[in-house]
Kinemage of the C-alpha trace (Angstrom):
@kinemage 1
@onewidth
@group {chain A} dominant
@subgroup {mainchain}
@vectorlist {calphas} color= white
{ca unk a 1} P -34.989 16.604 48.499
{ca unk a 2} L -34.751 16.055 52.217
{ca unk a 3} L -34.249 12.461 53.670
{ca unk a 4} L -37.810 10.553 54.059
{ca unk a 5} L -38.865 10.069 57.109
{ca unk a 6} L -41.125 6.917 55.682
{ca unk a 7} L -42.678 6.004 52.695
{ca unk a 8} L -45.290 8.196 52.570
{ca unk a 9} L -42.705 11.152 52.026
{ca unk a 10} L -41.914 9.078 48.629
{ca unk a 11} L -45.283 10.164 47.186
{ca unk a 12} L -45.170 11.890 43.574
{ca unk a 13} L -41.433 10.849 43.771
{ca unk a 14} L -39.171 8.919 41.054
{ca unk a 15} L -37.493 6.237 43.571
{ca unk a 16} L -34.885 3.845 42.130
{ca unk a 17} L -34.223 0.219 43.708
{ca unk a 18} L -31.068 -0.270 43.381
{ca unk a 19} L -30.992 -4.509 43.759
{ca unk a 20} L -33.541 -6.706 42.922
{ca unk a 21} L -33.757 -9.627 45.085
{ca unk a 22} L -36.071 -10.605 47.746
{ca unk a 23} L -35.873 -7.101 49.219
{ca unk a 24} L -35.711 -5.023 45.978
{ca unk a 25} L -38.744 -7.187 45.076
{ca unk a 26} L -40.816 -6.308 48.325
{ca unk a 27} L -39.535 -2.866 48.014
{ca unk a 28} L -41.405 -2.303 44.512
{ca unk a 29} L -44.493 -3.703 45.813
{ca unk a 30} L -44.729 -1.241 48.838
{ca unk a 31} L -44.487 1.304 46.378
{ca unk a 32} L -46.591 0.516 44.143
{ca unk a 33} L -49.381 3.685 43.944
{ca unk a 34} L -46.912 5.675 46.009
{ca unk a 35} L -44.208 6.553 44.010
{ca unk a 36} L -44.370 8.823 40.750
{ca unk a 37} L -42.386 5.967 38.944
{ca unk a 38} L -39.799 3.255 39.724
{ca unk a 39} L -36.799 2.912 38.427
{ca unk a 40} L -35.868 -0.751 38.746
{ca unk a 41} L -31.984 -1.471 38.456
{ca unk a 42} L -29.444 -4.575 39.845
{ca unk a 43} L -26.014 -5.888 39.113
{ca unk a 44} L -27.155 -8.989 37.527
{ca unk a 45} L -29.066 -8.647 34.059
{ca unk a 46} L -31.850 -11.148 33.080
{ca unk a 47} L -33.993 -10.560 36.092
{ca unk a 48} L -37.316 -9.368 34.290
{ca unk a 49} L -37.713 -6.404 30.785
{ca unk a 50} L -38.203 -3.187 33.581
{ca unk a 51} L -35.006 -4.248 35.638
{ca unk a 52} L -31.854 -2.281 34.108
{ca unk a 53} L -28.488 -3.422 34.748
{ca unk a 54} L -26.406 -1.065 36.637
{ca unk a 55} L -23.546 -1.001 33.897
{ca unk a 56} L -25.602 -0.704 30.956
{ca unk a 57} L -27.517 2.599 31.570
{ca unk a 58} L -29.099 1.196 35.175
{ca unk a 59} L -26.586 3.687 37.003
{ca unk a 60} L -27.717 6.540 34.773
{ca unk a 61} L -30.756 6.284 35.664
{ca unk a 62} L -30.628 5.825 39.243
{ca unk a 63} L -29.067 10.115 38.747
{ca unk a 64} L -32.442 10.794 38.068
{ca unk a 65} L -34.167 9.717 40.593
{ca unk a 66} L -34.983 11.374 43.857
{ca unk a 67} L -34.423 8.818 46.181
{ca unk a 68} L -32.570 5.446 45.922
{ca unk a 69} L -33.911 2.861 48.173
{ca unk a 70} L -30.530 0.248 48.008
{ca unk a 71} L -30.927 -3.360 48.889
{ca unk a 72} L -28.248 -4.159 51.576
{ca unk a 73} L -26.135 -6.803 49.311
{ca unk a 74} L -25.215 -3.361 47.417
{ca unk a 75} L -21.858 -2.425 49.457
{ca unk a 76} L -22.905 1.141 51.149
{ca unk a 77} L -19.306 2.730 50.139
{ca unk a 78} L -19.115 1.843 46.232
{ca unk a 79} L -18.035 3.899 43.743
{ca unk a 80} L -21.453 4.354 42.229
{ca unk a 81} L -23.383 4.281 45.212
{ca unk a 82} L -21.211 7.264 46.162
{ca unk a 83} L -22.042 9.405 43.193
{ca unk a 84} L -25.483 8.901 43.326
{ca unk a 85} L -24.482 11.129 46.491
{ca unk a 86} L -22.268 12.963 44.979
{ca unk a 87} L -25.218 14.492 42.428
{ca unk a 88} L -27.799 14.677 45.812
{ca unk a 89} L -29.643 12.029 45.086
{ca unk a 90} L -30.614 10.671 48.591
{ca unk a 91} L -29.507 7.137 49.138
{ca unk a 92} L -31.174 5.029 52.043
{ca unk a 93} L -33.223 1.897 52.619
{ca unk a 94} L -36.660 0.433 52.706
{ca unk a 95} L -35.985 -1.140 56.251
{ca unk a 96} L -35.038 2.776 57.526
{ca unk a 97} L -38.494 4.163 55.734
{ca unk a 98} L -40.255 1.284 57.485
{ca unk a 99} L -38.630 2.035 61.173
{ca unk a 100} L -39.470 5.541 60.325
{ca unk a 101} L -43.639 4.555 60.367
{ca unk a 102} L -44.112 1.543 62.736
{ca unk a 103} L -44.786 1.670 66.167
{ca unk a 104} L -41.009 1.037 67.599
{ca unk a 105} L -41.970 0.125 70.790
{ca unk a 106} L -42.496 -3.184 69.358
{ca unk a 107} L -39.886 -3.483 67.662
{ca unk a 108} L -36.516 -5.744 68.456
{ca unk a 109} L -33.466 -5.146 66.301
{ca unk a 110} L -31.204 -8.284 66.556
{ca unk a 111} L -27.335 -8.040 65.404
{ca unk a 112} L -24.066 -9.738 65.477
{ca unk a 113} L -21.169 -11.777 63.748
{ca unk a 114} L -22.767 -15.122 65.079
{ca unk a 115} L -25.924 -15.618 67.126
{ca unk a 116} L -28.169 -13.454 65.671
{ca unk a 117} L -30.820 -15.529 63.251
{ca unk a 118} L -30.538 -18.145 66.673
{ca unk a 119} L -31.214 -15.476 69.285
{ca unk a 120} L -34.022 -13.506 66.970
{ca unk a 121} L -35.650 -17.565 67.455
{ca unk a 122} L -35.177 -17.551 70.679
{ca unk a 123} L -36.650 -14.318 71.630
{ca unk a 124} L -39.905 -15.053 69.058
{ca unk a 125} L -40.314 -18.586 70.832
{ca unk a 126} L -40.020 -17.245 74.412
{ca unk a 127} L -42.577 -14.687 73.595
{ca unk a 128} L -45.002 -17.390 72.246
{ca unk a 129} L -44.279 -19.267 75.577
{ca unk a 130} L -45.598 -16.218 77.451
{ca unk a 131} L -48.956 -16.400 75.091
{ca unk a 132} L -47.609 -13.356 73.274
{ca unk a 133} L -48.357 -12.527 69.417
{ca unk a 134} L -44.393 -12.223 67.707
{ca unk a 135} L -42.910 -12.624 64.211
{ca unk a 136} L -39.600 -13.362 63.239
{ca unk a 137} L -38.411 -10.698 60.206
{ca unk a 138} L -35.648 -9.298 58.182
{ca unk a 139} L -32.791 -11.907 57.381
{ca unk a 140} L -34.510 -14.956 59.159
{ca unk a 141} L -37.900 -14.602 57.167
{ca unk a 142} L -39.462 -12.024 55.125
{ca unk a 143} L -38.502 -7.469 54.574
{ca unk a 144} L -40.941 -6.640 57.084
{ca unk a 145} L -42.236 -3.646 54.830
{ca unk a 146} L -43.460 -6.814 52.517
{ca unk a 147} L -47.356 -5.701 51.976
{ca unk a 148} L -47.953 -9.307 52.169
{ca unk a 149} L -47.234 -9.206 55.951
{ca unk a 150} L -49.566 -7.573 58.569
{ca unk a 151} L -46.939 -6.214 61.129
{ca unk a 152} L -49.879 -4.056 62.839
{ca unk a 153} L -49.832 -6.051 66.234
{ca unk a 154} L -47.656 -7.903 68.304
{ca unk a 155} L -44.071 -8.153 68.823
{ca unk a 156} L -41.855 -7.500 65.967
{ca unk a 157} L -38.523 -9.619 66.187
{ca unk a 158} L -36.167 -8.626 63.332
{ca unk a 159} L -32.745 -10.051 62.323
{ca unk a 160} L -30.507 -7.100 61.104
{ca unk a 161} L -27.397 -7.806 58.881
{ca unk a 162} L -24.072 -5.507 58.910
{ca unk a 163} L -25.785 -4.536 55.942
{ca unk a 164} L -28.517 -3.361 57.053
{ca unk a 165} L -27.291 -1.424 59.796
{ca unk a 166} L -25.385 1.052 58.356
{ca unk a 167} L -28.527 2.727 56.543
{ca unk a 168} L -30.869 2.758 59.552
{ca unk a 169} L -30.861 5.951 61.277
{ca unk a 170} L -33.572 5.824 63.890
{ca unk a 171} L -33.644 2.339 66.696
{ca unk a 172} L -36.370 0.448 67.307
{ca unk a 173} L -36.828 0.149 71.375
{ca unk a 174} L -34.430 -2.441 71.571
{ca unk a 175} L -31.358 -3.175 69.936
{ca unk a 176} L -29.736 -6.742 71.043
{ca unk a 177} L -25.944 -7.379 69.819
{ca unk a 178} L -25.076 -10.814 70.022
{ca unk a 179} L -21.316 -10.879 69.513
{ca unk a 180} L -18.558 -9.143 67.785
{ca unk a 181} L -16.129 -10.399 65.357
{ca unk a 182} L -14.872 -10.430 62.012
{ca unk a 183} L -17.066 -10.568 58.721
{ca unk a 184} L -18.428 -9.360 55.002
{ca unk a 185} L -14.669 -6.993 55.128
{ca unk a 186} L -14.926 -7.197 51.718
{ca unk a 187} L -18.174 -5.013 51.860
{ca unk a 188} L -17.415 -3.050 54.556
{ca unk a 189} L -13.609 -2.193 53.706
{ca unk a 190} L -12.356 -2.767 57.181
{ca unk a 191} L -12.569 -4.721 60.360
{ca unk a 192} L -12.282 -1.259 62.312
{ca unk a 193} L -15.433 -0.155 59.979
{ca unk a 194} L -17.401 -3.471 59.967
{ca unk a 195} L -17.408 -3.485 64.056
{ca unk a 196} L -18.230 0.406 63.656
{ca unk a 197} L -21.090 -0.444 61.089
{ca unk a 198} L -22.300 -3.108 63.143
{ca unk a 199} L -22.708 -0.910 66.169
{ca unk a 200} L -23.800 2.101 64.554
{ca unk a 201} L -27.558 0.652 64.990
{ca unk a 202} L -26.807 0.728 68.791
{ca unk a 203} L -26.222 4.546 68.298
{ca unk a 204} L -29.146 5.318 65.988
{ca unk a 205} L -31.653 8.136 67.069
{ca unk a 206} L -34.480 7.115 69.285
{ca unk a 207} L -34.625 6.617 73.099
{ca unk a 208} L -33.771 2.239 73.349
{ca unk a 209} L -32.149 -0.287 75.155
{ca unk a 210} L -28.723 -2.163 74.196
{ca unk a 211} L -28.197 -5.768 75.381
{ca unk a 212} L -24.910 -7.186 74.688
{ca unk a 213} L -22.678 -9.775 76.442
{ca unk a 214} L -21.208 -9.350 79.232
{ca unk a 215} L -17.548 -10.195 77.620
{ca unk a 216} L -14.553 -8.388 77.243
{ca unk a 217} L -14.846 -8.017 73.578
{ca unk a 218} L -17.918 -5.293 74.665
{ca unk a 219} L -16.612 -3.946 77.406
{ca unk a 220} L -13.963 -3.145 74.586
{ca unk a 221} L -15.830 -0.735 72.908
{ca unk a 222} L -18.280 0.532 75.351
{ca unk a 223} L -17.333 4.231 74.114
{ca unk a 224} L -19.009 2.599 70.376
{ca unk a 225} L -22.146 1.525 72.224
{ca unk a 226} L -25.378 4.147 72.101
{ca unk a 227} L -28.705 3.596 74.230
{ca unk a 228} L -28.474 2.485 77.509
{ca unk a 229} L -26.676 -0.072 77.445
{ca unk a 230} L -27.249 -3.193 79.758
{ca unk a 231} L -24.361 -6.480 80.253
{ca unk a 232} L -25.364 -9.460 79.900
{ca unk a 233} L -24.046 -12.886 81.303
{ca unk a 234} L -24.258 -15.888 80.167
{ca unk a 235} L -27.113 -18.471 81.788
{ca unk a 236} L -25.973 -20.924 83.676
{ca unk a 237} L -29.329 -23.311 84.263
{ca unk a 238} L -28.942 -25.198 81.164
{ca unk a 239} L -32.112 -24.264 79.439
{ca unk a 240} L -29.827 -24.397 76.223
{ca unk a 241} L -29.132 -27.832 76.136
{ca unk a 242} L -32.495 -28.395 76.917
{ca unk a 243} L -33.390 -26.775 73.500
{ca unk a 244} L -31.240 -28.491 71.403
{ca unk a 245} L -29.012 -25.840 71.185
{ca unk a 246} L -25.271 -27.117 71.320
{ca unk a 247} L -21.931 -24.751 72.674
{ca unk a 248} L -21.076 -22.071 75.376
{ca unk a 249} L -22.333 -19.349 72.929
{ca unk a 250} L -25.919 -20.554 73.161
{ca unk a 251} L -25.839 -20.214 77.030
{ca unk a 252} L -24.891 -16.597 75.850
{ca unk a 253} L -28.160 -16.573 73.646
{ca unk a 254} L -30.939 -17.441 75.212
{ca unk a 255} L -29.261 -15.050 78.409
{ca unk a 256} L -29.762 -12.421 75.900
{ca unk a 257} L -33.913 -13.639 74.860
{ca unk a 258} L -34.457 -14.304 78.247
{ca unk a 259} L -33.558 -10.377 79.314
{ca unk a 260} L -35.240 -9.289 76.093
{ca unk a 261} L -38.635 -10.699 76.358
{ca unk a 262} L -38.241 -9.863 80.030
{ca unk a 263} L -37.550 -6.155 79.074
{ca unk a 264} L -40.358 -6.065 76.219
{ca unk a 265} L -42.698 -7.692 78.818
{ca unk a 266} L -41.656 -7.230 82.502
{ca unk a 267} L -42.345 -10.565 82.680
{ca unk a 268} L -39.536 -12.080 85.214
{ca unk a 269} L -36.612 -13.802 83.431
{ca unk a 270} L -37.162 -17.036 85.866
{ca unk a 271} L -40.544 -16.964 84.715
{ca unk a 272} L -39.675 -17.136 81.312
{ca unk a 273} L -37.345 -19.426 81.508
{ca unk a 274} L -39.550 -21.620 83.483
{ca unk a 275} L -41.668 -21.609 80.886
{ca unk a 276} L -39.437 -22.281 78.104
{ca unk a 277} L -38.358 -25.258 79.624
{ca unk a 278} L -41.662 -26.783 80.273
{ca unk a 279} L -42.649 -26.135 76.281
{ca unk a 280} L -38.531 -26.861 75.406
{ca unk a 281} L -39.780 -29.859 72.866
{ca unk a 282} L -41.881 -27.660 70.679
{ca unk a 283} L -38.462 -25.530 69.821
{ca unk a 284} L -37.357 -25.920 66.680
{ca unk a 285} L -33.193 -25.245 66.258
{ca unk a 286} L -32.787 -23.277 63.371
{ca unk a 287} L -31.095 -25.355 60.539
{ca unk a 288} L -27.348 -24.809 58.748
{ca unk a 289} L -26.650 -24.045 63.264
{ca unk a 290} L -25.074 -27.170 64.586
{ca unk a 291} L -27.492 -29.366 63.379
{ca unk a 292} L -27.081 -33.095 63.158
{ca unk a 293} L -27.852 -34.816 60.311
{ca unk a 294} L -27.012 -37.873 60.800
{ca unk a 295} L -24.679 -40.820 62.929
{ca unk a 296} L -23.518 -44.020 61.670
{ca unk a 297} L -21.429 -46.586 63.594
{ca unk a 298} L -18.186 -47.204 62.414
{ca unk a 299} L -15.808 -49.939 63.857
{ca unk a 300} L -17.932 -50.008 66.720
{ca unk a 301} L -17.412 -45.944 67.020
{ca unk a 302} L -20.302 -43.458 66.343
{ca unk a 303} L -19.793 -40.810 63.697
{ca unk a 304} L -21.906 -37.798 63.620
{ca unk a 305} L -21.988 -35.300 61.073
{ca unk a 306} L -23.237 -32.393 61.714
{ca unk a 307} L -24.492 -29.528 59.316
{ca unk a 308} L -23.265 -25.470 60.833
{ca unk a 309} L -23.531 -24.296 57.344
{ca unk a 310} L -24.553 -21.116 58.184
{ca unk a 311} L -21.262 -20.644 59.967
{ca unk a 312} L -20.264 -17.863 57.097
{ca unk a 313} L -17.285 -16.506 58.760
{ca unk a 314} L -14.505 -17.846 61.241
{ca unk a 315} L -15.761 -16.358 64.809
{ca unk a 316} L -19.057 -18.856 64.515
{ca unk a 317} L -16.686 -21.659 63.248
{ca unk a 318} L -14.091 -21.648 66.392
{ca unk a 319} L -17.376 -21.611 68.304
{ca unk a 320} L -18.392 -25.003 66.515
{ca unk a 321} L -14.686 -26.452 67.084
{ca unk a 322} L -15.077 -25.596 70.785
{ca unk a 323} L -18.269 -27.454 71.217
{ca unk a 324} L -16.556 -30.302 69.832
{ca unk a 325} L -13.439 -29.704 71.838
{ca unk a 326} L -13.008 -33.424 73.314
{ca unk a 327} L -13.469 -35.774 70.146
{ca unk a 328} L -12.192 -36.213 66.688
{ca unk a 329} L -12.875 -33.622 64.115
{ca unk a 330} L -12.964 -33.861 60.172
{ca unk a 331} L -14.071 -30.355 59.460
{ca unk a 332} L -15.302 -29.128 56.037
{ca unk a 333} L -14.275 -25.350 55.477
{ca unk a 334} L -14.182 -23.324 52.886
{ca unk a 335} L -16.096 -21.274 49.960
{ca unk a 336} L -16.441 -17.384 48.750
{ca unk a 337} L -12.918 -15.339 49.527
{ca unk a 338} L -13.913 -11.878 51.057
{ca unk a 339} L -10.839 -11.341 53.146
{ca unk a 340} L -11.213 -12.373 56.403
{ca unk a 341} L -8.807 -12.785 58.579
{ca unk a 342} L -8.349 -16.188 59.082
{ca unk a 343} L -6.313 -16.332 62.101
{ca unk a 344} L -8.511 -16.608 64.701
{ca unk a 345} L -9.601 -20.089 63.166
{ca unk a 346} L -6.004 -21.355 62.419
{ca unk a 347} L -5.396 -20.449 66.257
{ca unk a 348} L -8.333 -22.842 67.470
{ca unk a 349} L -6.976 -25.699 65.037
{ca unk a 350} L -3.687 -25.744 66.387
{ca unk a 351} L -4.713 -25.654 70.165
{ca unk a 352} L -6.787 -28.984 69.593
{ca unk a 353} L -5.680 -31.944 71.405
{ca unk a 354} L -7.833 -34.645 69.566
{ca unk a 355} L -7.028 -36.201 65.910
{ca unk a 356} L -8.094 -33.062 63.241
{ca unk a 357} L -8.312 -32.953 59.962
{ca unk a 358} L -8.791 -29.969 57.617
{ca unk a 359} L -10.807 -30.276 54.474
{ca unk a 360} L -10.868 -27.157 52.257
{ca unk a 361} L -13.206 -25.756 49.616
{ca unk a 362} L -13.310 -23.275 47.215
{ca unk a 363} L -11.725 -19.635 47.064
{ca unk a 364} L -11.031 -19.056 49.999
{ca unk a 365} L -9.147 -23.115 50.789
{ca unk a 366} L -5.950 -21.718 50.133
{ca unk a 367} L -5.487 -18.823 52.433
{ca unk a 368} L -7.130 -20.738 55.273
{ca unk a 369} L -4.307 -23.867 54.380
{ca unk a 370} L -2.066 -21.151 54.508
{ca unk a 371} L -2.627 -19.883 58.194
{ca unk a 372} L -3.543 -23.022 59.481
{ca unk a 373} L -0.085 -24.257 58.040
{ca unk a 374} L 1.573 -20.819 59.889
{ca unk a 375} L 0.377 -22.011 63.722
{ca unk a 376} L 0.288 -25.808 62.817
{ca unk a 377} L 2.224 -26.983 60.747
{ca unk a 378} L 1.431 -30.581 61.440
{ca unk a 379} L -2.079 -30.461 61.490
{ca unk a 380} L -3.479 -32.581 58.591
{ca unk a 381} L -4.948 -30.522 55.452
{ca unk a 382} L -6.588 -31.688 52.109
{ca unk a 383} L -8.333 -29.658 49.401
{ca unk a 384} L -11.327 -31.075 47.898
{ca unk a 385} L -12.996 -30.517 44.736
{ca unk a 386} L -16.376 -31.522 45.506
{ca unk a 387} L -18.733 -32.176 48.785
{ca unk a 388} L -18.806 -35.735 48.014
{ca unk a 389} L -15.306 -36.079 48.334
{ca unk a 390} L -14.737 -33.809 51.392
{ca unk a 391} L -16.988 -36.394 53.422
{ca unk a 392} L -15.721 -39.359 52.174
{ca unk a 393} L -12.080 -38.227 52.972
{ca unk a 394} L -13.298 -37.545 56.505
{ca unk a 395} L -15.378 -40.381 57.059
{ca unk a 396} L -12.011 -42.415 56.396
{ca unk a 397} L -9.944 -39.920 58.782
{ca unk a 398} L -12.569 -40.907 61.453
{ca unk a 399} L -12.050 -44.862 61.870
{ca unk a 400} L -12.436 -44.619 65.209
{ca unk a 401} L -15.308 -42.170 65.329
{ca unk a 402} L -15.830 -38.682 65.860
{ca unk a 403} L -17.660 -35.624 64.102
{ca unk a 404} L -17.676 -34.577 60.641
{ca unk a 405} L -18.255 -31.181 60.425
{ca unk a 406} L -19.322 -28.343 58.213
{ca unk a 407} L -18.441 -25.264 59.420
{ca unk a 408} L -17.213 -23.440 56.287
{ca unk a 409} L -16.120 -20.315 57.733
{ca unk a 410} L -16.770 -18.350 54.330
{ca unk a 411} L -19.457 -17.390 52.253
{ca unk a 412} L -20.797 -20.179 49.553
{ca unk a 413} L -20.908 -17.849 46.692
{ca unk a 414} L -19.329 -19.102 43.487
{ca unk a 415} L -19.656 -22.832 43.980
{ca unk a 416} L -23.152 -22.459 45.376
{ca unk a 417} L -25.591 -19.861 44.887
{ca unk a 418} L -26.464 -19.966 48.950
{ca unk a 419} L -26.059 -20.996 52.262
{ca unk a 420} L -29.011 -23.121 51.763
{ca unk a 421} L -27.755 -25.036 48.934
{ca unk a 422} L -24.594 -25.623 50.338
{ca unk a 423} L -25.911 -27.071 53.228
{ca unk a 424} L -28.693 -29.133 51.364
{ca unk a 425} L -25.489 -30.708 49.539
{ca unk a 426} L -23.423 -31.934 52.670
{ca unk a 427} L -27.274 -33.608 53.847
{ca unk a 428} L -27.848 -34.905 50.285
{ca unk a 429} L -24.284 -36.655 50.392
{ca unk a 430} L -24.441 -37.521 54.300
{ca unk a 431} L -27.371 -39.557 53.559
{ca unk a 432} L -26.835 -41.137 50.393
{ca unk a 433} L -23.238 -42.261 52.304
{ca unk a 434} L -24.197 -43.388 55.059
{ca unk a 435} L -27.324 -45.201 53.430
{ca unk a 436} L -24.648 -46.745 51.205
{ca unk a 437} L -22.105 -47.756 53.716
{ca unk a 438} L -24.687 -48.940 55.754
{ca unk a 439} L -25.472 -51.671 52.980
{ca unk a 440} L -21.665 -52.345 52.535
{ca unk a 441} L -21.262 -50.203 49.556
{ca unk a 442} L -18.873 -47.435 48.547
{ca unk a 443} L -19.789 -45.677 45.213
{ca unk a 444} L -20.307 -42.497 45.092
{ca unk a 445} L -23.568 -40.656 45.722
């Protein structure tokens, strides 16, 4: 068949899902009554007696299908997802069937190695400020094509993944990048191909706007950018800091809400940011961003630790270490292996003036040791086997006070099953620690 231009085009159809998490999930519910049948199928078995797992007869029947709607964790280039091509079954997404049937004039498409879930925030918060109806969807809260969520007025703010991108062929009326750099190459092949599969949204079919820094890194690749395209710089009134937002990349951020909501609206950026600053202590920073956790006082220094656990990859953890140029840093890195380049990161550790130290995790501990060890050879590293250790070896390394950090730089698959968890862990320990020390104790938590 030809490719659906929404989901009413699915009618009398046999769809597969191919992944059945939160998307896959809201996916089958949207389609329930529309589709002819559903062929349910995912990677991991034990997820319910209709789901089929993809090596044990799940791929087969995905061939029969018409159309395969694939969640975005399912790499776009795979062997099977390729032969589902190869015998013309159609291959796309529920998030490019739902662009396909809502109103994209209200729509905002967020992207970007760091910045995005922060700046999709931002942009629902200023519109709030302005009295506006907005939602936040897509990564930072729920698949917008959820039948559980009425997306019939308002604003529509949506977080978009590398993942995602790649299967959307028509842009909503506004596509916002937030910066470019190095992720997920393990699912996209490439870092040539990942940059091209993050912009590709930018050059999707539908008259829109790009916003993007004004940096070099874009001007870079202006000939990769599609709609017309508008620079961005940086704000310089300090309406950041005033949020709670920490680092020179969130000056970058809310630059990039402020001209959004001003081009949604045509609402003034001073005018927005006037009033963002006047409602500034009702914003909420997102959490696993910079956030602090806690501070203790140690030989009459402070201590903070701070939780930036949704800093997957090494472009958002260099912009941590920068925020923390001046003091002390015991940072916690570490996690899933995909094969990122971990230069970038080693360079930033080895142009830091104040006491470091480098505590690694997981699969991916080694090869950061490694090229931290190439640039600096000096610079002190530990491996860890466990969070509790990782902050007690850098509360010790910070005597004389500074920030403990975790920044991981790398997925948390394997040793947790999530961002989330891995972050809940460093607060869990943090606070039984410091509870702890603060009686005169040292056990363990």
């Amino acid at each position: 068949m030809s490719r659906p231009a929404g989901f009413a085009d699915l009618a009398g159809r046999r769809v597969g899902i191919f992944g059945y998490g939160v998307e896959g999930r809201a996916t089958a519910e949207r389609l329930r009554g529309v589709a002819a049948s559903l062929v349910l199928v995912d990677d991991a078995a034990g997820l319910g007696p209709d789901v089929l797992v993809t090596t044990q007869g799940g791929h087969e029947q995905l061939l029969t299908c018409d159309v395969v709607l694939k969640s975005p964790g399912i790499a776009r280039r795979r062997a099977d997802v390729l032969d589902l091509e190869a015998h013309r079954v159609v291959v796309t997404s529920a998030l490019n069937l739902w662009l396909h049937d809502v109103d994209r004039s209200r729509v905002v498409a967020i992207t970007g190695t760091k910045g995005k879930s922060t700046t999709t925030a931002l942009v629902t918060f200023f519109l709030h400020c302005l009295g506006e109806r907005a939602q936040c969807l897509g990564n930072i809260g729920q698949p917008p094509y959820d039948p559980s969520i009425d997306t019939s007025s308002g604003w529509l703010v949506l977080e978009v993944s590398s993942y995602q991108c790649v299967d959307l062929d028509v842009a909503p009326a506004l596509v916002v990048v937030t910066s470019l750099g190095a992720d997920h190459l393990d699912w996209h092949g490439s870092l040539a191909q990942y940059q091209d599969d993050k912009l590709s949204l930018t050059r999707a079919d539908g008259p829109h706007r790009t916003l993007v820094p004004d940096t070099a890194a874009f001007r870079d690749v202006t000939d990769q950018l599609g709609g017309a395209v508008t620079f961005v710089h940086a704000d310089t009134h300090l309406l950041a800091s005033a949020l709670g937002l920490l680092g020179s990349h969130s000056d970058s951020n809310v630059a990039l809400a402020l001209a959004t909501v001003s081009a949604l609206t045509g609402e003034p950026a001073e005018k927005i940011r006037a009033l963002a600053a006047a409602q500034a202590s009702t914003f909420v920073p997102l959490r696993g961003r910079l956030t602090l956790v806690a501070s203790e006082t140690v030989n009459g220094q402070c201590v903070r630790y701070v939780d930036d656990g949704l800093a997957t990859a090494p472009l958002p953890t260099v912009a941590a270490l920068e925020v923390f140029a001046d003091e002390p840093v015991a940072l916690i890195a570490g996690g899933f292996d995909r094969g990122v380049d971990y230069a970038p990161l080693a360079e930033e550790l080895a142009q830091r003036r104040p006491p470091t130290l480098l505590l690694t995790m997981g699969d991916a501990g080694p090869r950061i040791e490694a090229a931290v060890h190439d640039r600096a050879p000096t610079l002190a590293q530990r491996a860890v086997g466990s969070m509790a250790d990782a902050v007690r070896e850098a509360r010790a390394f910070l005597s004389g006070g500074g920030v403990v950090l975790l920044s991981p730089g790398a997925p948390s698959f394997g040793q947790y099953r999530n961002w989330e968890e891995r972050s809940d862990d460093f607060t869990r320990v943090v606070l039984e620690f410091t509870r702890q020390w603060s009686l005169g104790g040292d056990s363990n938590p």
